[in-house]
N, C-alpha and C positions, 0 to 999 in steps of 0.2 A: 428663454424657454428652459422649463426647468426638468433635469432627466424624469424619466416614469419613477425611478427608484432610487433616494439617495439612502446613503449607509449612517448609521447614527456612529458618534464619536467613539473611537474605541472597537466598534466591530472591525473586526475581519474577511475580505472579501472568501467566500465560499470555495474558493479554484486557490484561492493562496494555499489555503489550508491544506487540500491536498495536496498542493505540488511538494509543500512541506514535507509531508508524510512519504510522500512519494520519494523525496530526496533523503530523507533517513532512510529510505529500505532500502533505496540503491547503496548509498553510503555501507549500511549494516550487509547488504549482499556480495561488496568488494571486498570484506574483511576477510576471505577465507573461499576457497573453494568448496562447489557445490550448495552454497547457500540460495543461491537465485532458487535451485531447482529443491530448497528443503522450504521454500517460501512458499513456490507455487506448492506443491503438496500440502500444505498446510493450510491452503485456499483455496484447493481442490480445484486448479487451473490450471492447461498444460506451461512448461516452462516460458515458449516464447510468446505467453500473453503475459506475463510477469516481464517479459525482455521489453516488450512493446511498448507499457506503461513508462519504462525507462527511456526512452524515446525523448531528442530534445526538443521538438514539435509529435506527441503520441498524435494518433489518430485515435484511439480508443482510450479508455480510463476505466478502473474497477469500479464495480458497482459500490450501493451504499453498502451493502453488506460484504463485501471484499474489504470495501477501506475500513471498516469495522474491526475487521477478524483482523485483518493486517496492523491495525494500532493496538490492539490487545496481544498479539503476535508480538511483537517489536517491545511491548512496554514488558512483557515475559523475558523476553532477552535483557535489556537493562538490568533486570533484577536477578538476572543469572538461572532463570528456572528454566528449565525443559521441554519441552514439547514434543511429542512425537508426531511426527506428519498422521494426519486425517484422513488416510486412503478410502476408497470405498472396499467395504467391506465385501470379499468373494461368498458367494450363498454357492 
């Protein structure tokens, strides 16, 4: 029997690639304190759902658009640039 879905050569199973990403930001949020909590701001999620992801079985994971902003996040740092956290803005 053959699975419903096989992966053509070369691809990447879809949960690797996050865990990947997921294991840099923990990596990049051990480097220094207060980074867990300049990540979640920057993803506009409290800190211990950023803790959660870090999780060695998480029960939850970031959306598409978390692990988005968070690999654009992450690749800003590599190159040394800036970011200021994304708060929401007080009216």
């Amino acid at each position: 029997m053959l699975p419903v879905r096989q992966q053509s050569k070369g691809m990447i199973d879809k949960s690797e690639r996050l865990k990947r990403l997921l294991a840099e930001a923990h990596a990049w949020c051990k480097g220094a304190r207060g980074r867990q909590s300049e990540l979640a701001a920057v993803l506009g999620v409290p800190r211990f759902a950023v803790s959660a992801w870090f999780a060695v079985e998480p029960k939850k994971r970031p959306n598409a658009e978390q692990a988005l902003a968070m690999l654009e996040f992450l690749q800003e740092q590599r190159q040394g640039k800036k970011r200021r956290p994304s708060l929401p803005v007080k009216k």
